[in-house]
N, C-alpha and C positions, 0 to 999 in steps of 0.2 A: 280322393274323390269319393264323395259319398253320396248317390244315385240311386233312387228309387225307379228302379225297371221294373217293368210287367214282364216278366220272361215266359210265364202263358203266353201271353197272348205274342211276343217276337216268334217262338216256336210257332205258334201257328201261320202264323204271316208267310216265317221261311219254309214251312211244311207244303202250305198249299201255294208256294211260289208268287206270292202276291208281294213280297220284298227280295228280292233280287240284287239289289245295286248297293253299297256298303252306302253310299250317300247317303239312302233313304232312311238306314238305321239311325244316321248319322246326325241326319236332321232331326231326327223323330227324339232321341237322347238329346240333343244340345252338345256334342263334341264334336271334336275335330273328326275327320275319317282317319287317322291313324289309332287314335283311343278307340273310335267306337270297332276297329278291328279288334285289339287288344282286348277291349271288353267281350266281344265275342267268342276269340280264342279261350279265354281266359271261362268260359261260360258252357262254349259246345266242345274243344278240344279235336277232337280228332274226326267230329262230325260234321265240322263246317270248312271247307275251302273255299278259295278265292282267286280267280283270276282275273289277269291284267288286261287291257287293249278295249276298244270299241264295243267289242260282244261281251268283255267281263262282268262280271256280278260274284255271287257268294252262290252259291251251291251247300247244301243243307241235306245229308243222310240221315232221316229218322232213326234208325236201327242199320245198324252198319255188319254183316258178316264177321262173327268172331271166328278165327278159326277151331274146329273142332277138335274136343281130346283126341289124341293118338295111340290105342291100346298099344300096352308093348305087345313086343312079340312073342308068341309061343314058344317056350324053350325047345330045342330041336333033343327029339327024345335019342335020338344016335349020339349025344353027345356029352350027358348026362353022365358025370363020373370018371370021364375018361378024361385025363390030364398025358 
């Protein structure tokens, strides 16, 4: 499949919440709603979710919390040589 997407302009849609419902992607592409998932996945990865039922849509984290380096630790100076 070879598709010319605006993915500006999808980001912005899903950023200011104005595309919600995977349909709406779905239509707006010309794919099924299983592709235009896929296409998605495949595009935000780990920034876009999706759930099921009545109230579901797709949920879109601009910037998502990496977690932060972990200094090691200070070697404990009592311990230092001593085997």
């Amino acid at each position: 499949m070879n598709r010319s997407i605006d993915w500006d302009f999808v980001t912005a849609q899903l950023a200011s919440g104005q595309m919600t419902k995977l349909a709406t992607f779905a239509t707006l592409v010309n794919v099924s709603r299983p592709t235009a998932k896929k296409l998605l996945v495949a595009q935000y990865g780990t920034r876009i979710c999706f759930s099921r039922g009545r109230t579901g849509g797709m949920l879109y984290a601009a910037s998502y919390a990496t977690p932060a380096a972990v200094p090691a630790p200070a070697p404990d100076p009592y311990s230092i040589g001593v085997r």
